[in-house]
C-alpha beads as a LAMMPS data file, in Angstrom:
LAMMPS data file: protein, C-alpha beads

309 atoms
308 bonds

1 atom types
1 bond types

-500.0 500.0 xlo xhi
-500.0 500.0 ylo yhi
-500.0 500.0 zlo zhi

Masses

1 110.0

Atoms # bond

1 1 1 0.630 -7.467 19.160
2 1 1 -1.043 -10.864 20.772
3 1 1 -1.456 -13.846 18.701
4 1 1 -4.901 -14.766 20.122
5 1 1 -6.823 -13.901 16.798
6 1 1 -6.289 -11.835 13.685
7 1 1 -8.897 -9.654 11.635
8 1 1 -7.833 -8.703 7.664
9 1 1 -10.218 -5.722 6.244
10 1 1 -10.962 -5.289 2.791
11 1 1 -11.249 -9.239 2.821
12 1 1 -12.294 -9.371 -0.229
13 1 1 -9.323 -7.957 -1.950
14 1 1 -5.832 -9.542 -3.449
15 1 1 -3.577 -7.914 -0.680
16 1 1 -6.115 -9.448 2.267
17 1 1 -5.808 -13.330 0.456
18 1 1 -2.166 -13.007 0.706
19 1 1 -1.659 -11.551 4.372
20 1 1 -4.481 -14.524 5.259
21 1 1 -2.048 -17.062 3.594
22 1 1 1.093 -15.960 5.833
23 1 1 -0.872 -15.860 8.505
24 1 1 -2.195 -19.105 8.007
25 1 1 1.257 -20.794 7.475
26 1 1 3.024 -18.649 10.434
27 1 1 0.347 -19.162 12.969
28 1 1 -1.282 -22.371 13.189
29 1 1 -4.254 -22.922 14.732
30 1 1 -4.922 -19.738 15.310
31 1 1 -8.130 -17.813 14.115
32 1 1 -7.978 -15.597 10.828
33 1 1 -11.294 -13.313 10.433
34 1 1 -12.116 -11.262 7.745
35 1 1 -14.260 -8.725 7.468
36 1 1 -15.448 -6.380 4.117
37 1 1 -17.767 -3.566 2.965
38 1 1 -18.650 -5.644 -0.534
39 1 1 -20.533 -8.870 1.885
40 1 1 -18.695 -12.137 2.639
41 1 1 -17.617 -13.237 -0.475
42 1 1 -15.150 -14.710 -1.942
43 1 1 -12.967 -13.776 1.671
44 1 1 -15.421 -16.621 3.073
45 1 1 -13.702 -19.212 0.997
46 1 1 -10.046 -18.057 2.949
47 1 1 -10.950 -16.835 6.273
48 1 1 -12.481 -19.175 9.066
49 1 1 -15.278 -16.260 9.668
50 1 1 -15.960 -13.622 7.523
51 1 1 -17.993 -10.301 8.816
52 1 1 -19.649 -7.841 7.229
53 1 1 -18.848 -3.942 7.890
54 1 1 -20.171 -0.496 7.045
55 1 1 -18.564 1.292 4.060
56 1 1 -15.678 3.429 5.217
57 1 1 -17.859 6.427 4.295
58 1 1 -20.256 5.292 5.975
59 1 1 -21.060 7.162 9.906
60 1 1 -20.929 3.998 11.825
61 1 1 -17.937 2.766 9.914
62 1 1 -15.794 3.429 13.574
63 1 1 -18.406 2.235 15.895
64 1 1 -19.042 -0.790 13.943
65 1 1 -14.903 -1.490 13.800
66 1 1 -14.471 -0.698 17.088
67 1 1 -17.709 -3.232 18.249
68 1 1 -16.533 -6.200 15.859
69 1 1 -12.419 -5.338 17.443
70 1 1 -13.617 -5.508 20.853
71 1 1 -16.515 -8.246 20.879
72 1 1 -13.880 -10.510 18.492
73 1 1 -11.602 -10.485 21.189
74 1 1 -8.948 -10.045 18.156
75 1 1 -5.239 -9.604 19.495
76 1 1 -4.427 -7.715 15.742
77 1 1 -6.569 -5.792 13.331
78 1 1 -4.908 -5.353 9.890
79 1 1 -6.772 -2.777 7.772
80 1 1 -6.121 -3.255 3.983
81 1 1 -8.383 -0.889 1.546
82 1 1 -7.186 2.311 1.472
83 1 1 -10.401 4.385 2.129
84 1 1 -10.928 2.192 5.574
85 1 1 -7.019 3.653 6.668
86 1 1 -7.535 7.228 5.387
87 1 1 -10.852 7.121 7.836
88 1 1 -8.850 5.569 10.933
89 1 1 -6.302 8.340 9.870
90 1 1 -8.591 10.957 10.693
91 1 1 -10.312 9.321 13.461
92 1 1 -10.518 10.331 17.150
93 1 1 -8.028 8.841 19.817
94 1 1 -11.780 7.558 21.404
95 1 1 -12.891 6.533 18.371
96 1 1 -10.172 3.800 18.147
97 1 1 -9.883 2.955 21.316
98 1 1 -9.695 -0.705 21.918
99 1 1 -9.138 -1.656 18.691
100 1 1 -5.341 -3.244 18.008
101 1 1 -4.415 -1.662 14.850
102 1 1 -1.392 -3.159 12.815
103 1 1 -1.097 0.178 10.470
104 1 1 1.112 2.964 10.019
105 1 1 1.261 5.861 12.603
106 1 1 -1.204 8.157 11.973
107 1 1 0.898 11.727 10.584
108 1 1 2.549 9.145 7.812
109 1 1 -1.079 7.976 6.979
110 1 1 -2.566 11.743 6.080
111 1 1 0.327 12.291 3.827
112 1 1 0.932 9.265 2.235
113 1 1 -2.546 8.264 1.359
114 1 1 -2.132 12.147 -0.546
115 1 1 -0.158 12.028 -3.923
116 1 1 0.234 15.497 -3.642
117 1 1 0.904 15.927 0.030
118 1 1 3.447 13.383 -0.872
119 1 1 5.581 14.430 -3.550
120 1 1 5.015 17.723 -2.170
121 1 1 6.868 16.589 1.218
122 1 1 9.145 14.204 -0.877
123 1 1 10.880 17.915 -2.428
124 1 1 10.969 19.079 0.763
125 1 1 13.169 16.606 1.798
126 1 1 15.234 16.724 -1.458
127 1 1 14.076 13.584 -2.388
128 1 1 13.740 14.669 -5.826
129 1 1 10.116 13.551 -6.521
130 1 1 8.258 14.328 -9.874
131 1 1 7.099 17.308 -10.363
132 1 1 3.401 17.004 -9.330
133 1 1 0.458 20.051 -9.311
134 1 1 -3.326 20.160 -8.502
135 1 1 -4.879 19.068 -11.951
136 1 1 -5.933 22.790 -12.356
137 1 1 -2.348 23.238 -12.888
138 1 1 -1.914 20.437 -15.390
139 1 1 -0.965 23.562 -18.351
140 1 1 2.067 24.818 -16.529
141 1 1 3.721 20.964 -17.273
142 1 1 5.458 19.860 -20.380
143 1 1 3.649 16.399 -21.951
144 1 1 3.064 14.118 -21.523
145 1 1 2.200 14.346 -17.980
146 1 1 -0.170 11.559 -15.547
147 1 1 -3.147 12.512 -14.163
148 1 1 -4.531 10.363 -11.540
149 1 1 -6.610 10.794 -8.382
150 1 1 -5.175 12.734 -5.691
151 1 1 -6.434 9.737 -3.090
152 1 1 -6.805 5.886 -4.965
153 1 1 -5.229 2.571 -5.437
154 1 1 -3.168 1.644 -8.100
155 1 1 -3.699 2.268 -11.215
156 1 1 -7.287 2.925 -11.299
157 1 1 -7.953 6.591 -13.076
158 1 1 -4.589 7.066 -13.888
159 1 1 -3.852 8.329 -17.256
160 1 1 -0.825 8.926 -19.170
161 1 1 -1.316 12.158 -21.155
162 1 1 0.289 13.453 -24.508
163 1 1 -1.713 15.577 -26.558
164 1 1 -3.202 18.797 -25.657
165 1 1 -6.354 17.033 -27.541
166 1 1 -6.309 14.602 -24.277
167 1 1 -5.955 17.130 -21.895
168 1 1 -9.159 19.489 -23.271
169 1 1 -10.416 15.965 -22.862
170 1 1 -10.173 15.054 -19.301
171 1 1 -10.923 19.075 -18.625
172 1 1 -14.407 19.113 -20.108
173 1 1 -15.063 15.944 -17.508
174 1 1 -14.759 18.634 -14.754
175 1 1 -13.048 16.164 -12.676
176 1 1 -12.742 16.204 -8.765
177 1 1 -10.061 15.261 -6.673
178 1 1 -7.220 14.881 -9.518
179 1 1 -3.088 15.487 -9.656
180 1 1 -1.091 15.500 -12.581
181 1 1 2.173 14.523 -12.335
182 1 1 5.830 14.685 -14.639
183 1 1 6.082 11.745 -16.507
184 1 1 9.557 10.147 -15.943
185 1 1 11.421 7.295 -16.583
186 1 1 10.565 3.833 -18.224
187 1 1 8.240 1.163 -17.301
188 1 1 11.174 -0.941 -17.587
189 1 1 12.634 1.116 -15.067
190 1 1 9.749 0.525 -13.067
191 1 1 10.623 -0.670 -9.067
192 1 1 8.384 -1.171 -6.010
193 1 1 10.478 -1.264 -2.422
194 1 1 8.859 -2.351 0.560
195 1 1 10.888 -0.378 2.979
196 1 1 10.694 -1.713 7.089
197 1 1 11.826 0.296 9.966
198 1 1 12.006 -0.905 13.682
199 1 1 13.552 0.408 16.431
200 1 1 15.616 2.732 13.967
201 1 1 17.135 0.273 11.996
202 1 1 15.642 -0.148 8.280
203 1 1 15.390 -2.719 6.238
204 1 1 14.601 -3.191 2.609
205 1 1 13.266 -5.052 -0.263
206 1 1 14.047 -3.298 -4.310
207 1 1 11.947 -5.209 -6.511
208 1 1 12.020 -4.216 -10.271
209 1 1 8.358 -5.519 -11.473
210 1 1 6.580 -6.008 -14.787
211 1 1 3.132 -4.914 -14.199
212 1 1 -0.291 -6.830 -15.883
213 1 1 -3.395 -5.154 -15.382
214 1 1 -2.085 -2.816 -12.905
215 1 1 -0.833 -5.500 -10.811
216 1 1 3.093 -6.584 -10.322
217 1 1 2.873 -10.451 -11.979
218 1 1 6.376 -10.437 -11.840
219 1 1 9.683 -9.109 -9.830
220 1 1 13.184 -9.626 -9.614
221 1 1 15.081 -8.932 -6.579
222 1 1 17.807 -6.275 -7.486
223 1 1 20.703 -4.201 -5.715
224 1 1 20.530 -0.979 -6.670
225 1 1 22.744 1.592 -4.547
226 1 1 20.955 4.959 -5.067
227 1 1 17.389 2.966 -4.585
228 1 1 18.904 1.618 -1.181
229 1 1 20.578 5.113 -0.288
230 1 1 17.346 6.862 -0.716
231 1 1 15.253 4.526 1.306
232 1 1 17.443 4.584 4.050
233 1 1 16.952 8.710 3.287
234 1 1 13.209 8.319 3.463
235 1 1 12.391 6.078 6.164
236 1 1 14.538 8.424 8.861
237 1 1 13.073 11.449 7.318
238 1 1 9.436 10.464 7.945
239 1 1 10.532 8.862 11.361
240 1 1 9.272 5.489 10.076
241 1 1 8.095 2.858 12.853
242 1 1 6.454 0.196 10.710
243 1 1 5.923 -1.099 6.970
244 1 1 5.793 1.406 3.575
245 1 1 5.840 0.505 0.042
246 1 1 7.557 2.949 -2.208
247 1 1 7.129 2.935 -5.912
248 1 1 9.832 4.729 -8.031
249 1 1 11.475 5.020 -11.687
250 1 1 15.363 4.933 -11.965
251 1 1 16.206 7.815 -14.553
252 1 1 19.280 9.396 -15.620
253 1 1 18.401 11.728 -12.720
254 1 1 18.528 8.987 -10.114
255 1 1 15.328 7.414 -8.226
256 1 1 12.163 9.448 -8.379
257 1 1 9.472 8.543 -6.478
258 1 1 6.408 8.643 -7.737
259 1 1 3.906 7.134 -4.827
260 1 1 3.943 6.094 -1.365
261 1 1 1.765 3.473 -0.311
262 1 1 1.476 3.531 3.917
263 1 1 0.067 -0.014 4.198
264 1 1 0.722 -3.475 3.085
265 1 1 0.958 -3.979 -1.013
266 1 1 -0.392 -6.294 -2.962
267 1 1 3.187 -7.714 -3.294
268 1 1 3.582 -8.797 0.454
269 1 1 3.316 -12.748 -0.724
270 1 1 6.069 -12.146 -3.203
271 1 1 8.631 -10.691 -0.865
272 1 1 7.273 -13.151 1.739
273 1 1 8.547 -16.135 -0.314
274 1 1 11.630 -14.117 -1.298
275 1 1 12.113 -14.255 2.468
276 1 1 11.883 -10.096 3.458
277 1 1 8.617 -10.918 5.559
278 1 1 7.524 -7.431 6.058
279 1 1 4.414 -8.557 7.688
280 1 1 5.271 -10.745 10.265
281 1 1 8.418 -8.528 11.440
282 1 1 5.482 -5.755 12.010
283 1 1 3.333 -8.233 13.750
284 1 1 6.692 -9.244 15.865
285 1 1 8.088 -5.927 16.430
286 1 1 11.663 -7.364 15.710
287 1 1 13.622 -8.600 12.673
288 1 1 14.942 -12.080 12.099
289 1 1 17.434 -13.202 10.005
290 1 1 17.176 -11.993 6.283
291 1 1 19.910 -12.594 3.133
292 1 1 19.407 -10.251 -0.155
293 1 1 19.866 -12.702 -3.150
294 1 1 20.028 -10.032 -5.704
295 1 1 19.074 -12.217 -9.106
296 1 1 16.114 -14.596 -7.688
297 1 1 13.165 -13.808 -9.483
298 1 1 9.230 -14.363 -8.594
299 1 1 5.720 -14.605 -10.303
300 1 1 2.148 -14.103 -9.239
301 1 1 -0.567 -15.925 -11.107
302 1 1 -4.509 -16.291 -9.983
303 1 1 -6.555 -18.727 -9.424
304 1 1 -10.709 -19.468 -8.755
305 1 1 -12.958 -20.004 -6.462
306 1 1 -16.729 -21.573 -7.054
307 1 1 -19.036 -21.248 -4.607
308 1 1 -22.116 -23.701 -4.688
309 1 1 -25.764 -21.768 -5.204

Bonds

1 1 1 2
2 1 2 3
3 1 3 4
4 1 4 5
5 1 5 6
6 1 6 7
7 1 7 8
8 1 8 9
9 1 9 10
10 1 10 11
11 1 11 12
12 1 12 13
13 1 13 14
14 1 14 15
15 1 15 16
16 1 16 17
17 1 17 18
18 1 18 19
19 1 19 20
20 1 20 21
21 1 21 22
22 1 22 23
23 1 23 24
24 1 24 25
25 1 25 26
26 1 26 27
27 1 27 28
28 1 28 29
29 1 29 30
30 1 30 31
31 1 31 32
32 1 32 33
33 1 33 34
34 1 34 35
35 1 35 36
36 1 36 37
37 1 37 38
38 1 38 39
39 1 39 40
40 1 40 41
41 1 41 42
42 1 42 43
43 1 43 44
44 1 44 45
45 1 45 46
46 1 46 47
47 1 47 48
48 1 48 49
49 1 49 50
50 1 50 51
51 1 51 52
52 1 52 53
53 1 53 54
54 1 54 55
55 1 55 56
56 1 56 57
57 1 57 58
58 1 58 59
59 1 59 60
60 1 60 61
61 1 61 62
62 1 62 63
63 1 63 64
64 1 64 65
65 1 65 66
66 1 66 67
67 1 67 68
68 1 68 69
69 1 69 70
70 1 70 71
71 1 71 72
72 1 72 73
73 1 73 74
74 1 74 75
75 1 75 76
76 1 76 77
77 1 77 78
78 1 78 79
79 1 79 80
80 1 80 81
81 1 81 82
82 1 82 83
83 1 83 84
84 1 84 85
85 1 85 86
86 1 86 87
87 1 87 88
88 1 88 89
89 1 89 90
90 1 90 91
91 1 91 92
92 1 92 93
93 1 93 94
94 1 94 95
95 1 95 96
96 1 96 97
97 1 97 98
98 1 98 99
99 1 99 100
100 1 100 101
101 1 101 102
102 1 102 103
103 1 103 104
104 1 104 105
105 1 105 106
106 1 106 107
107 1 107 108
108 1 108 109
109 1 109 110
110 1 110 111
111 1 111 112
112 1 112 113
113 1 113 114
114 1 114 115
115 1 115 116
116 1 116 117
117 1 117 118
118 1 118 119
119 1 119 120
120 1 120 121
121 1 121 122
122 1 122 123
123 1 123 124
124 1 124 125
125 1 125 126
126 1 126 127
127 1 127 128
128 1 128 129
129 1 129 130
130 1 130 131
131 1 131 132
132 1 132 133
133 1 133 134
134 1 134 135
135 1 135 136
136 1 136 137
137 1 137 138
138 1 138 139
139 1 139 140
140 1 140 141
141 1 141 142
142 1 142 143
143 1 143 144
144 1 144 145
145 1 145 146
146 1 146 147
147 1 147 148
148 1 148 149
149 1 149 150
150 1 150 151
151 1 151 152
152 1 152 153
153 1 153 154
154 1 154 155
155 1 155 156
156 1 156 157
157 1 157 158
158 1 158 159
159 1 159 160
160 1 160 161
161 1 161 162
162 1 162 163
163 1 163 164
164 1 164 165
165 1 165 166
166 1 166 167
167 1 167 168
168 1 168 169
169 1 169 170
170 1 170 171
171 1 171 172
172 1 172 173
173 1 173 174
174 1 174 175
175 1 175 176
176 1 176 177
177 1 177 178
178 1 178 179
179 1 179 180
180 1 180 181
181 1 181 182
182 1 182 183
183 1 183 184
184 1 184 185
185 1 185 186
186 1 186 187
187 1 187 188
188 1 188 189
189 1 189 190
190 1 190 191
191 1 191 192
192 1 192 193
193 1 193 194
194 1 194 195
195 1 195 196
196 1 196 197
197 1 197 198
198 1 198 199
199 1 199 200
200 1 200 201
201 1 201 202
202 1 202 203
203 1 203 204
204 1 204 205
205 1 205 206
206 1 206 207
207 1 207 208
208 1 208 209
209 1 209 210
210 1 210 211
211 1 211 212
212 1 212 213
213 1 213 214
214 1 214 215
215 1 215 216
216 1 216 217
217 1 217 218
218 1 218 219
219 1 219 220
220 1 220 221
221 1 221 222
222 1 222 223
223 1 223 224
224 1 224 225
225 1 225 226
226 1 226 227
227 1 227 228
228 1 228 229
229 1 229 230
230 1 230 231
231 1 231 232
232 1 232 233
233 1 233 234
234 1 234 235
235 1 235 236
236 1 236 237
237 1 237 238
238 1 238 239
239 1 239 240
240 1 240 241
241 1 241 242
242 1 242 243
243 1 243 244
244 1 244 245
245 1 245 246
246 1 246 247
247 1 247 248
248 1 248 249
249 1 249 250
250 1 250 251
251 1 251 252
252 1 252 253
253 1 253 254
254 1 254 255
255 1 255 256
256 1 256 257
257 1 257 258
258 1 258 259
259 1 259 260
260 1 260 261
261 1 261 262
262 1 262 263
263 1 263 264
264 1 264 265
265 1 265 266
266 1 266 267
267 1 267 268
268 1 268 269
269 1 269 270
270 1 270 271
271 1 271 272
272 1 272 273
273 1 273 274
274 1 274 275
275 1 275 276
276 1 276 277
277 1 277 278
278 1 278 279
279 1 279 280
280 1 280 281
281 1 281 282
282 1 282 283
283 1 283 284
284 1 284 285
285 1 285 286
286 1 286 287
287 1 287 288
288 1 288 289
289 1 289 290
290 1 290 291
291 1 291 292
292 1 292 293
293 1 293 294
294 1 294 295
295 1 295 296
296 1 296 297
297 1 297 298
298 1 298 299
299 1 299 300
300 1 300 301
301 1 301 302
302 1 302 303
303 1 303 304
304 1 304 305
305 1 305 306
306 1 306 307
307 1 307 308
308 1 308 309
């Protein structure tokens, strides 16, 4: 990937402020665009230009990528929100032509931005997964169960249900596009991994968080054996070449996975000043030096911006 200029999407976002802020600090002096769906702002207070795009959904979304890529002379495109990645996922080879795309490869895109194409290839590979069904299916579990959508960020739509009550509930909604899902583990026993491969070797980052909001405010770096032995598993199953984040429970029947998330999380700022910087070794294509200090401990607060009328 060059250096000569960088373009965040979903600028608007938590996960775009934080790549712009390593960028910033890595690469000095050189140009950090932006570009959203939602208008310019607030990613106009961050980035030095800040462009405004068609809605994923939208039928010029690739066109209007592919102009801003090509005409921006950027050297590395970093998509962010999850609906613009599952439409580059299912893009033509044509269609993204000419646009330098800093993303997972395309196979490990379609399943991972699926919950249930996920766990469903997570048993496969005996990764021992939760037990997760089309939400027509939700009956055949024991509660409580979680529904959530099938494609989303997050936690947004995700439910924890435990009464049949709840369940006739969510049914008389007629929902679209929802999973439910065993519920295991703890939220104490709650840990998001950012998990690196390059060049076959793998590299990564256990993080057991406290989450606010649906947000990790706070991690703590941690060495867990079976977490590290099953994303070493993972990563060489799915042929990894690039940057994951896998969230899990530990239970008394190991690590269970509960969501794969093929992009950059909204904790890449954390485990960038915790030293595993997932996002520049991507942008690099090689590693450099990197010590696990099991113990250290990190917290994400927010802050505001005011724009003028």
């Amino acid at each position: 990937m060059s250096h000569s200029g960088f373009l965040v999407t979903g600028a608007n976002g938590d996960i775009a402020e934080a790549i712009c802020g390593i960028l910033r600090e890595t690469f000095p002096g050189t140009r950090v665009d932006g570009a959203d769906a939602g208008g310019t702002r607030p990613g106009e207070a961050l980035f030095d230009r800040m462009h405004h795009i068609p809605r994923a959904d939208d039928e010029t979304f690739l066109a209007g990528m592919r102009s801003l890529a090509i005409d921006g002379g950027y050297g590395t495109v970093i998509p962010t929100a999850e609906a613009e990645l599952w439409r580059l996922a299912h893009a033509t080879p044509a269609e993204l032509s000419g646009i330098p795309l800093l993303m997972a490869a395309v196979p490990l895109l379609r399943r991972f931005l699926d919950k249930l194409e996920t766990a469903r290839w997570l048993a496969a590979e005996g990764l021992n997964p939760p037990v997760t069904v089309p939400f027509e299916a939700a009956g055949d579990l024991p509660l409580p169960i979680v529904v959530k959508p099938r494609q989303g960020r997050g936690s947004r739509g995700v439910e924890v249900v435990r009464t049949h009550a709840h369940l006739d509930f969510i049914r008389s909604q007629k929902p679209e596009g929802l999973i439910a899902q065993e519920h295991v583990g703890d939220e104490d026993q709650e840990y998001t991994c950012a998990v690196i491969r390059l060049g076959g070797q793998t590299r990564g980052l256990v993080l057991k968080r406290r989450l606010a909001g649906g947000r990790t405010v706070f991690a703590e770096e941690v060495a867990v054996p079976a977490i590290d032995d099953l994303i070493q598993r993972l990563a060489a199953a799915c042929d990894l070449d690039g940057a994951i984040n896998v969230q899990l429970r530990l239970t008394p029947k190991g690590p269970r996975v509960f969501e794969i998330n093929p992009r950059f999380s909204s904790t890449v700022m954390m485990r960038h000043r915790l030293g595993f910087q997932d996002l520049l070794w991507a942008i690099k294509g090689a590693f450099t030096e990197f010590r696990p200090r099991p113990g250290r401990s990190v917290y994400r607060l927010s802050r505001e911006l005011v724009f003028d009328a």
